[in-house]
C-alpha positions as CSV (number, residue, x, y, z in Angstrom):
1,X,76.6,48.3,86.9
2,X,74.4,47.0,84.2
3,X,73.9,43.8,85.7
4,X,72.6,45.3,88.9
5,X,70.3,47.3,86.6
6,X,68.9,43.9,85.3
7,X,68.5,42.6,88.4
8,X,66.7,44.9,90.0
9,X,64.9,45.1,87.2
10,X,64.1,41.8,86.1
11,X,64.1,40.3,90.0
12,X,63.9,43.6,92.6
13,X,62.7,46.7,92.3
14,X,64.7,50.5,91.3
15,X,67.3,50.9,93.4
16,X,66.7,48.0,95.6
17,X,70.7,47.3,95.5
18,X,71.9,50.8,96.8
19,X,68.7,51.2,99.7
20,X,69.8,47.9,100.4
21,X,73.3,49.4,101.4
22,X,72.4,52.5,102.6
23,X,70.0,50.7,105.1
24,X,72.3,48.3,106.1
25,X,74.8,51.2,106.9
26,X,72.1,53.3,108.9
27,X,71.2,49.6,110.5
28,X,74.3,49.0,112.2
29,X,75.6,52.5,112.8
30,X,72.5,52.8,114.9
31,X,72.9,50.8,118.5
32,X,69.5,50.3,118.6
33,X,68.6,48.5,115.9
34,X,71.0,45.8,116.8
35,X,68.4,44.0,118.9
36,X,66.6,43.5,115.9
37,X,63.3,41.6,116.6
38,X,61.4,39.6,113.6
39,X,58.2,39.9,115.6
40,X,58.1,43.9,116.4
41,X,58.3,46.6,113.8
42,X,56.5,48.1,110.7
43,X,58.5,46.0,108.0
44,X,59.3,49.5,106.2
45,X,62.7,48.4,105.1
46,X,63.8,52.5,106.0
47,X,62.1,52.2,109.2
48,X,62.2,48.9,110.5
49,X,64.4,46.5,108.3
50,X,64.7,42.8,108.1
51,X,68.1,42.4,108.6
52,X,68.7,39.0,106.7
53,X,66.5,40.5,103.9
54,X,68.9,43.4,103.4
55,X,71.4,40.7,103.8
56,X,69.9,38.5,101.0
57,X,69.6,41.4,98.7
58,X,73.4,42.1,99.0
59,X,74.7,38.8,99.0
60,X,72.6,38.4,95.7
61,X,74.2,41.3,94.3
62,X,77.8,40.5,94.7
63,X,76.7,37.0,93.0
64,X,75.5,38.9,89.8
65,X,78.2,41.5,89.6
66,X,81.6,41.2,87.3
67,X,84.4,39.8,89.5
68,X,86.1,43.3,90.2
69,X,82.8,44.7,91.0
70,X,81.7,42.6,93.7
71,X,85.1,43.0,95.5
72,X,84.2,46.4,95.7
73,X,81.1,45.6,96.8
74,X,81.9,43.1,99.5
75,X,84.8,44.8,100.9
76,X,82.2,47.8,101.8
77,X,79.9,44.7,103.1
78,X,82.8,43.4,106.0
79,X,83.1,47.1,106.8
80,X,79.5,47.4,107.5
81,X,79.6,43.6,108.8
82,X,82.3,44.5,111.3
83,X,79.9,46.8,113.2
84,X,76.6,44.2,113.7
């Protein structure tokens, strides 16, 4: 995981890569936040995320990650993308 290390060090912020996930998750468990509206909401990415933000920060992720890393990754993605 040392590339995701250097990139959310060198282009996010700590952990950016796992609340990423674990928003995403609580994002479309939760029914409600399906109707996700850009023009409503605090912009807390715990409270009120940006869906193609969280998205973004994924997908860039995967792209940095060793090949049988980001399989891992983006089979746990579908999951989640399944639900939204």
């Amino acid at each position: 995981m040392r590339a995701i290390a250097y990139l959310e060090r060198t282009r996010l912020w700590s952990h950016a890569v796992t609340d990423a996930l674990r928003t995403w998750s609580w994002f479309v468990d939760d029914p409600w936040h399906r109707l996700w509206d850009p023009t409503s909401g605090c912009g807390v990415m715990e409270c009120c995320p940006n869906p193609p933000e969280l998205r973004w920060i994924l997908d860039v992720a995967v792209a940095v990650l060793p090949p049988k890393d980001a399989r891992t990754l983006r089979k746990q993605i579908a999951v989640l993308d399944e639900q939204w």
